[in-house]
N, C-alpha and C positions, 0 to 999 in steps of 0.2 A: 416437187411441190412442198413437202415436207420442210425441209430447209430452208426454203423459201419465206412458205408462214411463219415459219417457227420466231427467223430473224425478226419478220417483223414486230415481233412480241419484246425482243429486248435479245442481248447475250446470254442472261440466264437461263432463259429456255432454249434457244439456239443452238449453244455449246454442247450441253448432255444430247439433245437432238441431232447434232451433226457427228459427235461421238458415237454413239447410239447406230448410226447408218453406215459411220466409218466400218466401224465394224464387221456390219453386212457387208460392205460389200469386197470382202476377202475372199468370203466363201463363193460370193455370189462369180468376182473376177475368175476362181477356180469354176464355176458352172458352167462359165460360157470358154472357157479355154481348153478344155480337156474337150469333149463334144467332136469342138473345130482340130483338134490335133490328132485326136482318132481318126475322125471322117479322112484327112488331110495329109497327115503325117509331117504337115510343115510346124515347127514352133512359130516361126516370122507369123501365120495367117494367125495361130493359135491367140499369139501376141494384142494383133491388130486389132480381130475380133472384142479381145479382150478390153482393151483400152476403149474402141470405139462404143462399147456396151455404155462404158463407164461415164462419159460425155451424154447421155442422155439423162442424167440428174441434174446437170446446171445447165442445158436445156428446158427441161424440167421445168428450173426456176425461170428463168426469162420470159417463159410459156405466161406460167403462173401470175408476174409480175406485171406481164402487159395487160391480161385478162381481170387482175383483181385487186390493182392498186389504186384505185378510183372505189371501189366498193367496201372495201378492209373497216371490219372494227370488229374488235375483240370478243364477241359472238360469231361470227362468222369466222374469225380464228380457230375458237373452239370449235368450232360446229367441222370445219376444213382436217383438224388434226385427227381428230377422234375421226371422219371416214377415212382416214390414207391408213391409220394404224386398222381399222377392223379390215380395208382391202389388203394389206400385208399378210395378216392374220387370217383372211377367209383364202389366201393364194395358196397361202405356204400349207394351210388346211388341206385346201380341196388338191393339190398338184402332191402333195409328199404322201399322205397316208394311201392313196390309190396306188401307184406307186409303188410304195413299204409294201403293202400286201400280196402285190404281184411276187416279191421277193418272200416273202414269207417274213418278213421284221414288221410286222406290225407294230407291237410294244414297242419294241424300239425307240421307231418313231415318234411314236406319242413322247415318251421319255425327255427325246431330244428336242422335239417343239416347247415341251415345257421348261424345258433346260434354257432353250433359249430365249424362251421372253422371259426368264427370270435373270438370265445375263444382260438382257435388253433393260430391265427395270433396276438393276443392280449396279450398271454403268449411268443411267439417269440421278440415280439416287448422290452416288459418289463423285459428282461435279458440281 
């Protein structure tokens, strides 16, 4: 949805936004691969998994584009952006630090969330 909106706003906002998620989803392809290759021990399913996670962003958008491109202006843009970024922000929130603490890295954690929406805001900036 993210990428979707984003586009429709122009390339300027686009490009740091699709940067921006490229990003994520590095970590994210290692989240859902590691899981599956423990449970599994295959790479191939590790793989699939992986890829198949991946396809549900430009999904995502198709969802989004049938649902909101008869409705689109640029209040509604904003209004779309800012909740996908606070539900990124209340996920990685509420699923990591519960989490961390089980491990005992609480600080850490915190550390590294802020680390990285300032990678987040720091690759938006630099495009």
């Amino acid at each position: 949805m993210a990428t979707f909106i984003s586009a429709l706003d122009g390339a300027t906002v686009a490009i740091p936004i699709v940067i921006a998620i490229m990003l994520h989803n590095i970590p994210e392809g290692i989240a859902v691969a590691i899981p599956v290759y423990n449970a599994t021990g295959s790479h191939r399913k590790a793989l699939v998994w992986s890829v198949l996670s991946g396809f549900a962003e430009p999904l995502g958008a198709v969802v989004g584009m049938l649902f909101l491109i008869n409705v689109w202006s640029p209040v509604l843009n904003a209004v779309l952006l800012a909740a996908v970024a606070g539900v990124m922000v209340y996920i990685a929130i509420d699923e990591l630090l519960p989490g961390a603490e089980s491990y005992g890295h609480h600080h850490i954690t915190i550390i590294c969330v802020i680390f990285g929406m300032m990678l987040m805001a720091a690759s938006i900036l630099m495009v």
